[in-house]
C-alpha positions in Angstrom: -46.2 -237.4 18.6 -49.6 -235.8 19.4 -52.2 -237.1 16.8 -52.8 -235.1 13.5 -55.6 -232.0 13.8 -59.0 -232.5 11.9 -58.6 -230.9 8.5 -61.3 -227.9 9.6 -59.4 -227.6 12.6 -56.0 -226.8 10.9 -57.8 -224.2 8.5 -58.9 -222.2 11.9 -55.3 -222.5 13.3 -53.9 -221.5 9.5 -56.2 -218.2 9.8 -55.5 -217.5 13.0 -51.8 -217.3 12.5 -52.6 -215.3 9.2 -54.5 -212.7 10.8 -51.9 -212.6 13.5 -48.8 -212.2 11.6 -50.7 -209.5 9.4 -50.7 -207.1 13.4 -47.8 -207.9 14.1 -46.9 -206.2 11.1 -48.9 -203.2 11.0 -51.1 -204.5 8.2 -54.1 -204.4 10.8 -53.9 -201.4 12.8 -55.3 -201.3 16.6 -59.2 -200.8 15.4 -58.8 -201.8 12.0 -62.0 -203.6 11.0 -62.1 -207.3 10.0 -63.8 -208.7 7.2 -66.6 -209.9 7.4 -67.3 -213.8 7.9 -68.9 -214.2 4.9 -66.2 -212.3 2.7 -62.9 -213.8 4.5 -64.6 -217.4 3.9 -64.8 -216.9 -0.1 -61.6 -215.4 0.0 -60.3 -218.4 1.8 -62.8 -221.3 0.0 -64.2 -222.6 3.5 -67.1 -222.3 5.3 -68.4 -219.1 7.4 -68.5 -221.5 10.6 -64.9 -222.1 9.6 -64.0 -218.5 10.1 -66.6 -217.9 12.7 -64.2 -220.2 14.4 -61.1 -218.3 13.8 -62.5 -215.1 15.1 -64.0 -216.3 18.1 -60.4 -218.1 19.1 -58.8 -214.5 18.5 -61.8 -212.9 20.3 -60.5 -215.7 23.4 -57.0 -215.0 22.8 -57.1 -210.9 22.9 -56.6 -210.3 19.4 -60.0 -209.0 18.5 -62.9 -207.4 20.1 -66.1 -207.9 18.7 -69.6 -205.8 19.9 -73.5 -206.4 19.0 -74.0 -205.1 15.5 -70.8 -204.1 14.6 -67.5 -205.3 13.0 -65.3 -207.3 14.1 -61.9 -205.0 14.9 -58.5 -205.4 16.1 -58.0 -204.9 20.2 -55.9 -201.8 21.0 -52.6 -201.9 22.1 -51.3 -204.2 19.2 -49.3 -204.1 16.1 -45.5 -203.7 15.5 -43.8 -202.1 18.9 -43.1 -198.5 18.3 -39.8 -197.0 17.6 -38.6 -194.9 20.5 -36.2 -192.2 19.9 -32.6 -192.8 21.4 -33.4 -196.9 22.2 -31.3 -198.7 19.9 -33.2 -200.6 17.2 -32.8 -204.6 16.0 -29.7 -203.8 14.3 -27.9 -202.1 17.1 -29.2 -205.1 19.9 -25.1 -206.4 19.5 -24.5 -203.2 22.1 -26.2 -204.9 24.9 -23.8 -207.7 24.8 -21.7 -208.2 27.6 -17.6 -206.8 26.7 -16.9 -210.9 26.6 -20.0 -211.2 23.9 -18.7 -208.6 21.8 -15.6 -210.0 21.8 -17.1 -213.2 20.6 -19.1 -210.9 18.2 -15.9 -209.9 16.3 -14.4 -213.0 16.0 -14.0 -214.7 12.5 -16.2 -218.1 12.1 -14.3 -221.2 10.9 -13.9 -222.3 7.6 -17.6 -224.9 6.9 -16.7 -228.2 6.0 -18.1 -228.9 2.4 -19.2 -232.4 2.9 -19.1 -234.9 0.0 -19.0 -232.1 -3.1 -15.3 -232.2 -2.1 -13.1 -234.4 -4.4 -10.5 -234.3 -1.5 -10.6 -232.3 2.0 -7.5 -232.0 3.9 -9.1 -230.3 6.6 -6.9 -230.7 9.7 -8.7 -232.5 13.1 -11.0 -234.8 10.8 -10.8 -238.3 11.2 -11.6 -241.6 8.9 -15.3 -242.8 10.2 -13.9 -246.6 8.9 -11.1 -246.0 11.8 -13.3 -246.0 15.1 -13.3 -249.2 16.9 -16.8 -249.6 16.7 -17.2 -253.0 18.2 -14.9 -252.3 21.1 -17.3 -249.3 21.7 -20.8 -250.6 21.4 -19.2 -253.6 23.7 -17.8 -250.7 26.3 -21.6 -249.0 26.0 -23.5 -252.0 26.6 -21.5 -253.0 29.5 -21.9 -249.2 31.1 -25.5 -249.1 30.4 -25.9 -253.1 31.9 -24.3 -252.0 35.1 -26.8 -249.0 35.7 -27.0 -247.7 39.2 -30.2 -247.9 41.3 -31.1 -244.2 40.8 -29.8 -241.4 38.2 -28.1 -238.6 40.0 -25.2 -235.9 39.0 -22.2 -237.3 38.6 -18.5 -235.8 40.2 -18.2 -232.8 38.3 -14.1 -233.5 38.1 -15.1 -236.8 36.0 -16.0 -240.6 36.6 -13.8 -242.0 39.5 -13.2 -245.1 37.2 -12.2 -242.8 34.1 -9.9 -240.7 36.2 -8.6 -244.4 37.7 -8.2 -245.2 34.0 -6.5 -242.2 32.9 -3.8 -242.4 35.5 -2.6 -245.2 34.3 -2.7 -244.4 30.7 -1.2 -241.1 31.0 1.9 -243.3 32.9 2.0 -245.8 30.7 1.9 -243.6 27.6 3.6 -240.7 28.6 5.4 -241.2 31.6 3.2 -238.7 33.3 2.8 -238.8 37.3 -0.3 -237.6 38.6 -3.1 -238.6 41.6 -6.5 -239.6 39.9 -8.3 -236.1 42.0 -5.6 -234.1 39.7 -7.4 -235.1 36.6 -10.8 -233.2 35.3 -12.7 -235.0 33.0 -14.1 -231.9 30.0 -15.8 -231.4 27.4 -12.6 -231.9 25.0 -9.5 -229.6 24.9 -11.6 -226.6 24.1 -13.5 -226.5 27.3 -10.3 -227.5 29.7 -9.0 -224.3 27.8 -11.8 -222.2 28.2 -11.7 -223.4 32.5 -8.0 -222.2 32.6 -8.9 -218.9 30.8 -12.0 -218.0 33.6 -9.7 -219.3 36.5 -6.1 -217.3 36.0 -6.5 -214.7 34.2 -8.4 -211.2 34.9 -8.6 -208.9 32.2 -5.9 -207.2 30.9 -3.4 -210.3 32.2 -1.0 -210.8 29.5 -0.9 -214.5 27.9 2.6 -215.8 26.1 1.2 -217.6 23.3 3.1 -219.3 20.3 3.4 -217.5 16.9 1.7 -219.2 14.8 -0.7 -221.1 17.1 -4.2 -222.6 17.9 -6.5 -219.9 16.8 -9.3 -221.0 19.1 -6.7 -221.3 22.0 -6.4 -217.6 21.4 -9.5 -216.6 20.7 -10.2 -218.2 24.5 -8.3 -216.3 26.1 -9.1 -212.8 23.9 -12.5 -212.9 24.7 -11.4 -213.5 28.7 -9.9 -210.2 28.1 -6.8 -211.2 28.4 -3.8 -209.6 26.6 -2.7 -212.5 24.0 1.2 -211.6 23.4 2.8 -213.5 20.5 6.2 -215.3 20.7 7.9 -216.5 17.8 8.4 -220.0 16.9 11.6 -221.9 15.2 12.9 -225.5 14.9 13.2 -226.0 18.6 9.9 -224.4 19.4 8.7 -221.6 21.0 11.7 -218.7 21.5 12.3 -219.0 25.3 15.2 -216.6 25.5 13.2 -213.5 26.5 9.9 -214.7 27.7 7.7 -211.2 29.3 6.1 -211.4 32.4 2.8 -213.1 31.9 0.2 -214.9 34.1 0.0 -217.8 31.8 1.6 -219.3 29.0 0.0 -221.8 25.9 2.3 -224.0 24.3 2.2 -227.3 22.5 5.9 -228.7 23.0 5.2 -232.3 21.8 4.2 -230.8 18.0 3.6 -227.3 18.2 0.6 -226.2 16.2 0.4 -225.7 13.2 4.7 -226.0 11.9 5.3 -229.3 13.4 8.3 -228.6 15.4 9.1 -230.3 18.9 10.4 -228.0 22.1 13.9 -228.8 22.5 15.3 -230.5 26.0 16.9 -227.3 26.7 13.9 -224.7 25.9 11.6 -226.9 28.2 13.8 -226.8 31.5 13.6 -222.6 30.1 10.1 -222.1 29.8 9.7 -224.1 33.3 12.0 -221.6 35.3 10.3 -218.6 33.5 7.1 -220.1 35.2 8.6 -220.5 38.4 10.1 -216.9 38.4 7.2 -215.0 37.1 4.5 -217.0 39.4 3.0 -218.1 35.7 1.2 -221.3 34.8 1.9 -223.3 31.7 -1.2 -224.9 29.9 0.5 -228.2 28.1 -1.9 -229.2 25.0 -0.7 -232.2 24.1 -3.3 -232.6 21.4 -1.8 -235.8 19.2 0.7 -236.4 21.1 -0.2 -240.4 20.3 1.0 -240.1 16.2 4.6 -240.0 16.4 6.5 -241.4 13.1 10.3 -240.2 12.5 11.1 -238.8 16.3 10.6 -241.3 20.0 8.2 -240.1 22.4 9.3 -236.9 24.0 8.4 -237.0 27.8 5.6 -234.2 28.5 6.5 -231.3 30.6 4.4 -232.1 33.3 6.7 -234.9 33.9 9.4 -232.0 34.3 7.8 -229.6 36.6 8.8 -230.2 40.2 7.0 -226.9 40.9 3.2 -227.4 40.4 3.3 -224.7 37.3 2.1 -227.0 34.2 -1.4 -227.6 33.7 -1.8 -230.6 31.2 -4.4 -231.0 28.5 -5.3 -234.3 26.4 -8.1 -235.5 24.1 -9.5 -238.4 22.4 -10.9 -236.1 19.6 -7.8 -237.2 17.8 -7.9 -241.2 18.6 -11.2 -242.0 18.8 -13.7 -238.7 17.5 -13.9 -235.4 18.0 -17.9 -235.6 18.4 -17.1 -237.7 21.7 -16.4 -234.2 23.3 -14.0 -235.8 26.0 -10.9 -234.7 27.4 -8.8 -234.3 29.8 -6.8 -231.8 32.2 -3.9 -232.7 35.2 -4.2 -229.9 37.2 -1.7 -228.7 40.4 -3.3 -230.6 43.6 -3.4 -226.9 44.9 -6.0 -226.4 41.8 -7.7 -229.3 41.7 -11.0 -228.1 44.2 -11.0 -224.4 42.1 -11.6 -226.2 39.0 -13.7 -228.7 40.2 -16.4 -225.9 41.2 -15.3 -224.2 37.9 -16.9 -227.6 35.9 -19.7 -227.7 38.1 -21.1 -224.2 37.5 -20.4 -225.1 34.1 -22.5 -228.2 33.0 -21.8 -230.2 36.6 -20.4 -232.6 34.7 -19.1 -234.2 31.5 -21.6 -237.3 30.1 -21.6 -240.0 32.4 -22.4 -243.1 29.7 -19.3 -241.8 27.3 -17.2 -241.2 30.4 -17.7 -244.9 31.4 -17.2 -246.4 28.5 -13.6 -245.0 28.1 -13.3 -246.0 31.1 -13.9 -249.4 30.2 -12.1 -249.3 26.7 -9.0 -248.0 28.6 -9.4 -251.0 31.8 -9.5 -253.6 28.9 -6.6 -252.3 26.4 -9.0 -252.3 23.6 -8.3 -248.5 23.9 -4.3 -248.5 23.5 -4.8 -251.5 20.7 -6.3 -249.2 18.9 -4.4 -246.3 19.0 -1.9 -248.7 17.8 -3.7 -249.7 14.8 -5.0 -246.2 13.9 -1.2 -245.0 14.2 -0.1 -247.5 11.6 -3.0 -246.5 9.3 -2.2 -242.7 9.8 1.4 -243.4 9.2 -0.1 -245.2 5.3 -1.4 -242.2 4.7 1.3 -239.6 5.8 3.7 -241.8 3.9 1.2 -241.4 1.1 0.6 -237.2 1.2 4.8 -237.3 1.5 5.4 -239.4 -1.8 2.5 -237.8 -2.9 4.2 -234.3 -2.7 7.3 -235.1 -3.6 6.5 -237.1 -6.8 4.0 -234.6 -8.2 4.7 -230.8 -6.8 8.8 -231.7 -6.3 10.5 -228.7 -5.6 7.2 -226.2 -5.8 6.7 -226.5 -2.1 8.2 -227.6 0.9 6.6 -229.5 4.0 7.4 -229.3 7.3 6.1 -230.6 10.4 5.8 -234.1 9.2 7.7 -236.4 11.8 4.6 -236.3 14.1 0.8 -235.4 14.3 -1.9 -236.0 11.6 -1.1 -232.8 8.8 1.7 -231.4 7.4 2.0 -227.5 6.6 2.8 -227.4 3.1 4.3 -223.8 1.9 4.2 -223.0 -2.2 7.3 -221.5 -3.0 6.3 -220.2 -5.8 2.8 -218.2 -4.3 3.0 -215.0 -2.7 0.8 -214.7 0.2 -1.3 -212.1 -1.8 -2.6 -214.7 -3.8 -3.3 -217.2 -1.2 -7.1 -215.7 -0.9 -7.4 -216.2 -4.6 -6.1 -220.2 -4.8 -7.7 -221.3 -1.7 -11.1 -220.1 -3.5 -10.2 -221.2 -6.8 -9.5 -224.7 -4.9 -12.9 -224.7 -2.9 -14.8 -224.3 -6.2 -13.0 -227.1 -8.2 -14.3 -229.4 -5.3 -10.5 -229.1 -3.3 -10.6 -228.4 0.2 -7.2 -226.6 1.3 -6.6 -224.4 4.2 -4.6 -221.6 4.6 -1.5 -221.4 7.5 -2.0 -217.4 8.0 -4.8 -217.3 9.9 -3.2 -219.1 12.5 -0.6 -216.0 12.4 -1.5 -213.2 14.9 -2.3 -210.3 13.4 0.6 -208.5 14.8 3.8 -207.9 14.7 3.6 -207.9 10.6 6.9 -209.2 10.0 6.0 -212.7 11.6 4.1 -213.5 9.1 5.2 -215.7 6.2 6.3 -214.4 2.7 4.5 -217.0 0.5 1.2 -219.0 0.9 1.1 -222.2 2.8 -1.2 -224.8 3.6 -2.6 -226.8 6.5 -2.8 -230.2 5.4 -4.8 -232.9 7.4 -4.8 -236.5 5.8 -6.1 -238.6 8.7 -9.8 -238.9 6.8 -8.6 -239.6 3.4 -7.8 -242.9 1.8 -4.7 -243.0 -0.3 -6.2 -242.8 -3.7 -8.3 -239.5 -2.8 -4.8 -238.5 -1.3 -3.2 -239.0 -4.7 -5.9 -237.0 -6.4 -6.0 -234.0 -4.1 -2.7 -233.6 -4.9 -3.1 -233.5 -8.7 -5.8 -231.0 -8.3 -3.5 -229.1 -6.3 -0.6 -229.2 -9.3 -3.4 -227.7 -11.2 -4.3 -225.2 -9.3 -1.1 -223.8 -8.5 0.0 -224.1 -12.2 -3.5 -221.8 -12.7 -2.4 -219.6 -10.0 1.3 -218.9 -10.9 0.4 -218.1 -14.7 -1.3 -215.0 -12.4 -4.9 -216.8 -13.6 -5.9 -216.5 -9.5 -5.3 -212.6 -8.9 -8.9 -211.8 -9.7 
């Protein structure tokens, strides 16, 4: 930190930047004359040599011009830039975007996470802080960082050769998937591997099968790639494969399909498979949590199915270890493996090279699947927890589905049209409640997809059991409130 300016010192620069800002706008016209030295200091309370000061650094700089026996005056040529007629002004600068900026432009922002005003937040993808293994990682880190190489240089852009080494055997291990370690491309979690697949197979105006409802960022992906997003229904065995359109790509999440919680049946898989194989279409996989699986086994991944070279897997550790890790994973075809290789490189050449290494490491020890099986336990505590929860205080006010797997339920309230579902999730937020609403994850078309009454993304994985207990009492309340018709305004 460079050392603190003498106190006269920081009165020059503090006029300086006074009489600057006051051209820049238009309070000192080109030739506008200065006060004088004597003036400016008593209006100020320093010294004339002070302000002598001032004017000779904005003499230096351009600013001002100054001439024998007269006053000091503003150089020509500055002041606010003038308005041209037909350019467009500061509020009309979004029309320079490029088409995939203003797509990005018209997209709706998240909800912002409220912190600790919130009595209870059962916002979906946050995890318990107590829950990451931080010994096993600091151990991981300070091996990495003792083993450093002779000289620091860019790393493969498809990942760490021991993390892909590491992930191989994982992925077989924990999901009976088959792959070479130069299939895998370490990202910067699931959102970039998506992004990657958008900017490699599609061109704009390719159509994209997604599941309806679905990962709004997923879709918003592939929007902005200027792709045509076409919704498919989803029901108890997962996305409708019956009459799949032609498409370059598909997005599914068979193992619990986001947000309703329901797992792609044997038979839909081996469909969706030869609909890729017959329309020349790849299949990303995001098999987001697929590690949290309570009432149902394991279901094998598709990738495991596809003799064919159409399914493009995607996994994270945002949901076993934290989401501010940024690391993920895809299993690309061996034919696509180089293509999105270059892809990461023109990216960010490659993912973090310390985090990447210590996952490495966690994974090579088993201090990585120990843990998943101790945060799957504690998940399971609190699922059991939200269920009882539920059913002992709301009863027969709501029903939940999507329970047997993953880290939230979707709660729907029976007795709340969607209309009001603006009005509680508000009244909610301001009685320190954080709730989130299922309909944005709807597409906004066809209408008649979309649900009848409100419903509710619930994530548990960052609460204990007793703020569990009383986020659900707060919700009894506020749906009480809201079906006496007190949430219509």
């Amino acid at each position: 930190m460079p050392p603190e300016a003498p106190a006269p010192d920081r009165i020059t620069q503090r006029i300086c930047e006074a009489i600057k800002d006051r051209i820049a706008a238009g309070l000192l016209a080109p030739g506008a004359r200065l006060p004088s030295t004597r003036s400016l200091a008593a209006e100020w309370g320093v010294s004339r040599t002070t302000v002598t000061a001032a004017y000779e650094q904005l003499i230096a700089e351009g600013y001002l011009e100054a001439r024998q026996g007269a006053r000091t005056r503003v150089a020509q040529g500055l002041g606010p830039p003038p308005v041209t007629p037909g350019l467009p002004g500061p509020a009309e600068q979004s029309d320079r975007l490029s088409a995939y900026g203003q797509q990005l432009a018209d997209f709706t922002p998240p909800p912002v996470a409220a912190g600790s005003r919130m009595v209870a937040d059962f916002r979906y993808g946050d995890l318990s802080a107590a829950d990451f293994p931080m010994l096993a990682w600091r151990k991981a880190v300070t091996g990495a960082l003792l083993r450093r190489e002779p000289s620091l240089r860019y790393g493969d852009p498809s990942g760490s050769p021991d993390l892909r080494a590491a992930l191989q055997g994982y992925l077989w291990r924990a999901r009976g998937l088959r792959c070479d370690a130069e299939q895998i491309v370490v990202v910067n979690g699931s959102q970039q591997g998506l992004d990657l697949c958008a900017r490699l197979l599609l061109n704009p105006g390719d159509p994209v099968v997604m599941e309806n409802p679905g990962y709004n960022l997923a879709r918003q992906v592939f929007v902005a790639a200027g792709a045509e997003v076409v919704p498919v229904s989803v029901d108890r065995e997962g996305l409708r494969t019956e009459a799949l359109p032609l498409a370059r790509l598909a997005y599914a999440t068979p193992s619990h399909q986001f947000p309703l919680g329901s797992v792609m049946s044997a038979g839909r898989r081996r469909e969706l498979l030869a609909w890729a194989r017959r329309s020349g279409a790849h299949i990303v996989e995001d098999d987001y949590d697929s590690e949290y699986r309570f009432d149902t086994a394991p279901i094998p991944p598709l990738q495991a199915l596809d003799a064919a070279g159409r399914v493009i897997y995607l996994g994270t550790v945002s949901k076993t270890l934290s989401p501010t890790l940024r690391l993920g994973y895809l299993v690309v075809p061996a034919a696509l493996a180089p293509a999105f290789a270059k892809a990461k490189r023109l990216t960010d050449r490659h993912s973090p090279g310390l985090e990447q290494q210590a996952l490495a490491d966690l994974i090579e020890s088993g201090a990585y699947e120990r843990h998943v099986r101790r945060v799957r336990r504690r998940n399971g505590e609190r699922r059991a927890a939200l269920l009882a929860a539920l059913s002992a205080i709301l009863d027969d006010a709501v029903t939940v589905v999507g329970a047997d797997a993953g880290l939230h339920v979707v709660v729907w309230l029976d007795r709340v049209p969607r209309e009001r579902e603006d009005a509680l999730i508000a009244r909610a937020q301001a009685a320190g409640l954080g709730v989130y609403p299922v309909s944005p994850l709807y597409a906004p078309t066809p209408a008649e997809a979309r649900p009848h009454t409100a419903g509710l993304v619930m994530g548990y994985a960052s609460l204990d059991e007793g703020t569990i207990d009383r986020g659900v009492r707060m919700l009894k309340e506020i749906l009480k409130h809201t079906e006496d018709g007190g949430g219509r305004g």
